[in-house]
C-alpha positions as CSV (number, residue, x, y, z in Angstrom):
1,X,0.0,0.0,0.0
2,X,1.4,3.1,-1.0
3,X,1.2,6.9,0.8
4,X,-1.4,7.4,-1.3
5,X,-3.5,5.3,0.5
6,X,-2.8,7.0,3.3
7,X,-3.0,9.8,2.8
8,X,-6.7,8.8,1.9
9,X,-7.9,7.3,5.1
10,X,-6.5,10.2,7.1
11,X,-8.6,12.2,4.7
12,X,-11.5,9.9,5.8
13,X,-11.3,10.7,9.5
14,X,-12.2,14.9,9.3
15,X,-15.2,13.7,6.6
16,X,-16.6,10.8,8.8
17,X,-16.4,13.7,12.0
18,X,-18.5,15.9,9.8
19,X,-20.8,13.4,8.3
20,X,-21.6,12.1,12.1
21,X,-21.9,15.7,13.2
22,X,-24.1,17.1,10.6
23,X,-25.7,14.3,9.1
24,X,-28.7,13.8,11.5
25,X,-29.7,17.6,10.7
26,X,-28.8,17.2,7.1
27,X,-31.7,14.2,7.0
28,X,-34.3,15.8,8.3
29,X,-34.1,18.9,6.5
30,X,-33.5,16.3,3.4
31,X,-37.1,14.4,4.7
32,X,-39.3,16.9,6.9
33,X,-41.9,15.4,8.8
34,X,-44.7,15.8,6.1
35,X,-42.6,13.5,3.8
36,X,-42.6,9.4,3.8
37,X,-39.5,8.9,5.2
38,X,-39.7,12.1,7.7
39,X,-40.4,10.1,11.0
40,X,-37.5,7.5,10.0
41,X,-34.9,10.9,9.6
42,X,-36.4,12.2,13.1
43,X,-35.6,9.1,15.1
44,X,-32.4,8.4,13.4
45,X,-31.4,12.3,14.4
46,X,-32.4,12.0,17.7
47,X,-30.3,8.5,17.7
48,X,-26.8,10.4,17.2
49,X,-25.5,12.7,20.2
50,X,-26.3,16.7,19.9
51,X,-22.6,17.2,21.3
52,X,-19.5,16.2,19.9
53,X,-17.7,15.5,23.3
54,X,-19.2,11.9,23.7
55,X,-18.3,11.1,19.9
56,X,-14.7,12.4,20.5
57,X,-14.3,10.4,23.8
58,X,-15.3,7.0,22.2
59,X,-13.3,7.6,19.1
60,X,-10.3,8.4,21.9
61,X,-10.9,5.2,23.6
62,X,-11.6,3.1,20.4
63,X,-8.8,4.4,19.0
64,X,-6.4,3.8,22.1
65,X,-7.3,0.3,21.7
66,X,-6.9,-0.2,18.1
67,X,-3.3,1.2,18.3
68,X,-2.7,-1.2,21.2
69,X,-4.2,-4.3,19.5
70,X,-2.3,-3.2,16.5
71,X,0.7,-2.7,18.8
72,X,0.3,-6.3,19.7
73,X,0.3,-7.8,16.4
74,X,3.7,-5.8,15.4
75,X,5.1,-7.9,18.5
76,X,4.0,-11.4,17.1
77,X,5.1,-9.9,13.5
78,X,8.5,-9.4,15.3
79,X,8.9,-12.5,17.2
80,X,7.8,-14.6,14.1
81,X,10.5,-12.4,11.8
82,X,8.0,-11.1,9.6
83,X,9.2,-8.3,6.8
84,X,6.4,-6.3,7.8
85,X,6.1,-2.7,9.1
86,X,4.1,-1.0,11.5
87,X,2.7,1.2,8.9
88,X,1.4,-2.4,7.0
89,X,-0.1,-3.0,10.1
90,X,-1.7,-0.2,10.4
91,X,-3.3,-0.5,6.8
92,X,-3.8,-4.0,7.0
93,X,-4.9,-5.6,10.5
94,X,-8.8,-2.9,10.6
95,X,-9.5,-4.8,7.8
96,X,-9.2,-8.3,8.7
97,X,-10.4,-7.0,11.5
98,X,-13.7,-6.1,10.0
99,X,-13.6,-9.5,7.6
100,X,-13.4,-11.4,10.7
101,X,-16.5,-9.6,12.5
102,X,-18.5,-10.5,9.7
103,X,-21.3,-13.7,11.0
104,X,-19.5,-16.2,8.5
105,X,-17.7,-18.1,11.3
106,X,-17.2,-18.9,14.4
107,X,-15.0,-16.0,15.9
108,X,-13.7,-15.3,12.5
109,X,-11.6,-18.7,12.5
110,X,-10.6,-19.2,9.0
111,X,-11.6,-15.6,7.7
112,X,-8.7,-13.9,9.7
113,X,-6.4,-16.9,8.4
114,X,-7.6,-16.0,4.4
115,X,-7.5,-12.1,5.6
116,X,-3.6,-12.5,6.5
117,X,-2.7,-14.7,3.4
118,X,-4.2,-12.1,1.0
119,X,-2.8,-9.2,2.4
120,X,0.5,-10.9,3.3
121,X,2.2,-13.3,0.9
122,X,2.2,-10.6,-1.8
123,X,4.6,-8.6,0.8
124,X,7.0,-11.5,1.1
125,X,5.7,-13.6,3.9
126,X,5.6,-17.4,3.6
127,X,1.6,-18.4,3.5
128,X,2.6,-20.8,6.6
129,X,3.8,-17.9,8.3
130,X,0.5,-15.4,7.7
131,X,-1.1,-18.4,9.1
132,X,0.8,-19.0,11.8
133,X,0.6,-15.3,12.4
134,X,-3.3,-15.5,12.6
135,X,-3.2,-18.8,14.8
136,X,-0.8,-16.8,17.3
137,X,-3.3,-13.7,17.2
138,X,-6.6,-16.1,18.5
139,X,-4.5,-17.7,20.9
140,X,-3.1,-14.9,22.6
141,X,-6.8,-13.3,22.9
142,X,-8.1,-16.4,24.1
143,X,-5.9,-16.7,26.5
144,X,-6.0,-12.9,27.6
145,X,-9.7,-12.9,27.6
146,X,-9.9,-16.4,29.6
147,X,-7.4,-14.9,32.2
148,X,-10.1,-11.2,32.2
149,X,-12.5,-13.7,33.2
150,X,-10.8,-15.7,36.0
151,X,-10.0,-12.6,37.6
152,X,-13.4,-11.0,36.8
153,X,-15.2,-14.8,38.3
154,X,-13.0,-14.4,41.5
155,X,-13.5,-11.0,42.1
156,X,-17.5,-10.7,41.8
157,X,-18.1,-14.5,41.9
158,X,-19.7,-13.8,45.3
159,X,-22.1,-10.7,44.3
160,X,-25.4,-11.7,45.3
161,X,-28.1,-10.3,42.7
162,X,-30.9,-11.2,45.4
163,X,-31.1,-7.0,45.7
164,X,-32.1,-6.6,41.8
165,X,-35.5,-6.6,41.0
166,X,-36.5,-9.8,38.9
167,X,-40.4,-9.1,38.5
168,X,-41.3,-8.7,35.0
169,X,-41.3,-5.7,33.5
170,X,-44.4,-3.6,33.1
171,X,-45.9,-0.6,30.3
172,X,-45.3,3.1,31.8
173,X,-48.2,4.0,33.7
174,X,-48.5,0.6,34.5
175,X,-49.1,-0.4,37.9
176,X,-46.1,-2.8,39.4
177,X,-47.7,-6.5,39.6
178,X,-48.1,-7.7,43.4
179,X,-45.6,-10.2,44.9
180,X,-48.1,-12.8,45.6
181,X,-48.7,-13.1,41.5
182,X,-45.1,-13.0,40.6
C-alpha cells in the first residue's frame, strides 16, 4: 500500500467527524416530517449525540485500543520475523479486522487466516507464516480474555443479585404486579 492510501484514510477521519456531526440535521431537512421517510430521519437524528464531546471520547478510547491491539500484532510480526512494518499493520490488520467480525464463522476462524494470506504473501511472507501469524493472534486473545474472566469470576463470583428486581417488566403508567402473582 502506497502513501497514497494513506494519505486517503486520514482524509476519511475529518469527513466521517463531519458526516456524524451534521448528518442527523442534514436528514431531516432532506425528509421533513410531512414526507414518507420524515419520521425515520427524526428518530435516526435524535439517535446520534447533539454534542461532539461523547463522539470524540469513544473515538479516543476506540482508538487507544486499536493502536494497542495493532501494537500487539507488530510484536508477534517481530517474534515470528516477519518483513512487515508497523505502517502495513496499520493499513492491513482494521480490515481483517472487519472480515473477521463478519457472522460467516465462528469468531472469525478461517476468515482472519484468508485475511492474513491475501494481504500478506504478496509482501513476502511465507503463507505458513500469515497463518501462523493469525493462529498466534486467537491464541493470545483467548488466552487474555480467559485470564479477564478468572479474575473477573474471583472478584464478583460472590455478588449476590438477590437486591435486583427480577419481576417482570411492566408498560409506563402501568401499575407494578403484586408479589403474591409474581
Amino acid at each position: 500500500l502506497g502513501p497514497l492510501w494513506v494519505v486517503g484514510a486520514i482524509a476519511l477521519a475529518p469527513l466521517a467527524l463531519a458526516g456524524w456531526l451534521l448528518g442527523p440535521k442534514t436528514l431531516t431537512k432532506l425528509f421533513p416530517p410531512g414526507h414518507r421517510f420524515g419520521n425515520a430521519a427524526t428518530q435516526v437524528a435524535r439517535a446520534f449525540p447533539h454534542a461532539p464531546r461523547p463522539l470524540l471520547t469513544a473515538t479516543a478510547i476506540s482508538a487507544a485500543f486499536h493502536c494497542l491491539q495493532i501494537g500487539m500484532h507488530w510484536i508477534i510480526a517481530q517474534e515470528l520475523d516477519l518483513p512487515l512494518t508497523l505502517a502495513y499493520l496499520f493499513a492491513t490488520v482494521p480490515l481483517v479486522n472487519i472480515a473477521a467480525s463478519l457472522p460467516i464463522s465462528m469468531n472469525g476462524l478461517g476468515i482472519r487466516e484468508a485475511g492474513y494470506l491475501f494481504l500478506f504473501v504478496p509482501v513476502g511472507v511465507e503463507p505458513a507464516s500469515a497463518i501462523a501469524f493469525g493462529a498466534l493472534w486467537i491464541l493470545a486473545v483467548t488466552v487474555v480474555s480467559a485470564l479477564a474472566g478468572f479474575v473477573a469470576a474471583s472478584t464478583f463470583g460472590s455478588v449476590s443479585l438477590s437486591g435486583f428486581d427480577q419481576s417482570p417488566t411492566t408498560a409506563p403508567g402501568e401499575p407494578p404486579p403484586s408479589r403474591s402473582a409474581v
